[in-house]
C-alpha positions in Angstrom: 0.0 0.0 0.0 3.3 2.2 1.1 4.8 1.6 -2.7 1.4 2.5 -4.0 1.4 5.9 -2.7 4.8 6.7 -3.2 4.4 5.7 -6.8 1.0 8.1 -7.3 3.2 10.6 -5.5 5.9 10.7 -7.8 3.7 10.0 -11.0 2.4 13.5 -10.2 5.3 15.5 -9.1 6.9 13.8 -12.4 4.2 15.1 -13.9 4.1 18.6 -13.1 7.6 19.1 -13.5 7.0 18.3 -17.2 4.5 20.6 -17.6 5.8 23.0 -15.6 7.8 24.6 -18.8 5.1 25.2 -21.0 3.3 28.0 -19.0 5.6 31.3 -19.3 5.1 32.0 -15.5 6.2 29.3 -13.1 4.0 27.8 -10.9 5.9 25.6 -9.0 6.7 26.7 -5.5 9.4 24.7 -2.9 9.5 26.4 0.6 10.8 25.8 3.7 9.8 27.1 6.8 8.4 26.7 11.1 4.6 26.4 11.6 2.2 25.0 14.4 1.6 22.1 14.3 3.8 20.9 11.5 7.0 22.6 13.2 10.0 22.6 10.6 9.0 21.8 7.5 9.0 21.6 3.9 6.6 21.8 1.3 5.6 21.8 -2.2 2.6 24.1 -4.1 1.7 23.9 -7.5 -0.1 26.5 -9.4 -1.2 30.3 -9.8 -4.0 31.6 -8.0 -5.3 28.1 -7.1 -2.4 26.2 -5.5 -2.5 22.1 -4.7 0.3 21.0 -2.3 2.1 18.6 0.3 3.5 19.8 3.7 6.0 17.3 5.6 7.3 18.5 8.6 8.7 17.3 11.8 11.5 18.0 14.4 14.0 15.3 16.5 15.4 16.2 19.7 15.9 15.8 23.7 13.1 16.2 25.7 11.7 19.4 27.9 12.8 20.4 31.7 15.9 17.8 32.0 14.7 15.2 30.2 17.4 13.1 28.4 14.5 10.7 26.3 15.0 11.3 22.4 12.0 11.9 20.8 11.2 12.4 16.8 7.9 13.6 15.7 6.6 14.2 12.2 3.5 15.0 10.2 2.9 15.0 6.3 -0.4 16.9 5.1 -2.1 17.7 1.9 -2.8 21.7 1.4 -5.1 23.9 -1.1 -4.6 28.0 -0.9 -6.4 30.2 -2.7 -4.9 34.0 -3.4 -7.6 36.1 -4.0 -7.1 39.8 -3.4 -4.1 42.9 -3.3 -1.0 43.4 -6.4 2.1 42.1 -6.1 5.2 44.4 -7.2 6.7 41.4 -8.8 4.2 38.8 -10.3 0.2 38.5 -11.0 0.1 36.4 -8.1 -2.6 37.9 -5.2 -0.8 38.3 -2.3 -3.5 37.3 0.2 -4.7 33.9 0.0 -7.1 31.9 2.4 -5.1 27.9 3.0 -7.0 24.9 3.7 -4.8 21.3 4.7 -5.8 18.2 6.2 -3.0 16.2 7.9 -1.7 13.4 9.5 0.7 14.2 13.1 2.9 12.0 15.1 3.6 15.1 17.7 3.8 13.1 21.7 6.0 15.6 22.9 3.8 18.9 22.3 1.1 19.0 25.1 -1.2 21.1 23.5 -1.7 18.8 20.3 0.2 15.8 21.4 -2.6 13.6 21.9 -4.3 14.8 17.9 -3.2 12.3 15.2 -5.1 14.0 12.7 -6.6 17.2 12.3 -7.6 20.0 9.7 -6.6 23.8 9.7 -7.7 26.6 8.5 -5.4 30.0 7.5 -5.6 33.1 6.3 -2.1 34.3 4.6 0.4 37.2 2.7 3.0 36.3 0.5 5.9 38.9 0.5 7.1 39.1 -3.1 11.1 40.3 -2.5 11.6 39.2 -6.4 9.7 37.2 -9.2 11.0 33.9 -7.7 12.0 34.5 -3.9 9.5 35.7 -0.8 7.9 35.3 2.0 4.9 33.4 3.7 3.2 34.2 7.1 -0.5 32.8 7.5 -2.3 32.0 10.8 -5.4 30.4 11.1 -6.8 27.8 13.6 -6.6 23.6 14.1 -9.5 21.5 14.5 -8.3 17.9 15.7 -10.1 15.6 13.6 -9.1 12.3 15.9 -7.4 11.3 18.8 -3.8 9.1 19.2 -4.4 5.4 19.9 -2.7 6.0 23.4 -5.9 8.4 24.7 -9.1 7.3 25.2 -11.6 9.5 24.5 -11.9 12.3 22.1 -11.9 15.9 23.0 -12.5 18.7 20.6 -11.1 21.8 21.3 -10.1 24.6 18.8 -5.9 25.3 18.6 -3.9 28.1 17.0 -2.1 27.4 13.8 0.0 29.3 12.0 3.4 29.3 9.4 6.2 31.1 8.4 7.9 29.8 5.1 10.7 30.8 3.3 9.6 30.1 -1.0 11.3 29.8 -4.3 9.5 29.9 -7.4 11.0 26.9 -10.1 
């Protein structure tokens, strides 16, 4: 089932990067960045106005307040943004855009939205254009855990901040 996926995946990133020449404005996007919940992370858009992407984050490290226990924690998630209003200096692009992504989170360590394995978050956004192919992203929104980790046993909702700060280059 892994293989499966990972084959789709690359089929379409294949894909688009084939494409990708054709259009005289590129609409690939590659950024890096920190975000809540998806903590470092790096992640993939394709299009103009309407952008389709993948998020994979994560962060390894010693525990809080002493702790020597190692811990790694990850998430991958699947995100649509829309831009939709302002001018940009340097490309037809809207600057603001409204972001939608649904992931999966393997985050113990984090209190707060440790004990979420998947949830859904909603963000409002600004690019910062400083050329045709290099800015700025900074979007905040909220995240609604969608399910609990196997480890607790009974579902809570409750509504968490969410927000990103990214880092992009335009292919």
């Amino acid at each position: 089932m892994k293989r499966r996926i990972l084959k789709c995946l690359i089929l379409i990133f294949g894909f688009l990067l084939i494409v990708n020449p054709i259009f005289s404005q590129s609409k690939f996007e590659i950024s890096a960045g920190l975000g809540g919940p998806e903590f470092f992370n790096l992640k993939a858009k394709y299009g103009q106005n309407l952008q389709v992407g993948i998020c994979v984050g994560g962060f390894a490290g010693h525990g809080f307040f002493g702790s020597h226990e190692i811990f790694v924690q990850g998430s991958i998630a699947a995100e649509v943004s829309y831009h939709f209003s302002g001018k940009s200096k340097y490309t037809e692009q809207p600057p603001w855009y409204i972001l939608g992504g649904l992931g999966y989170y393997d985050i113990p360590a984090v209190g707060s939205y440790g004990s979420y394995n998947v949830g859904f978050y909603p963000r409002i956004g600004r690019s910062l254009n400083f050329s045709k192919n290099i800015g700025m992203n900074l979007d905040v929104g909220a995240f609604l855990p969608l399910s609990m980790s196997s480890s607790y046993a009974i579902y809570k909702f409750r509504v968490l901040g969410s927000g990103s700060v990214g880092f992009f280059v335009r292919l």
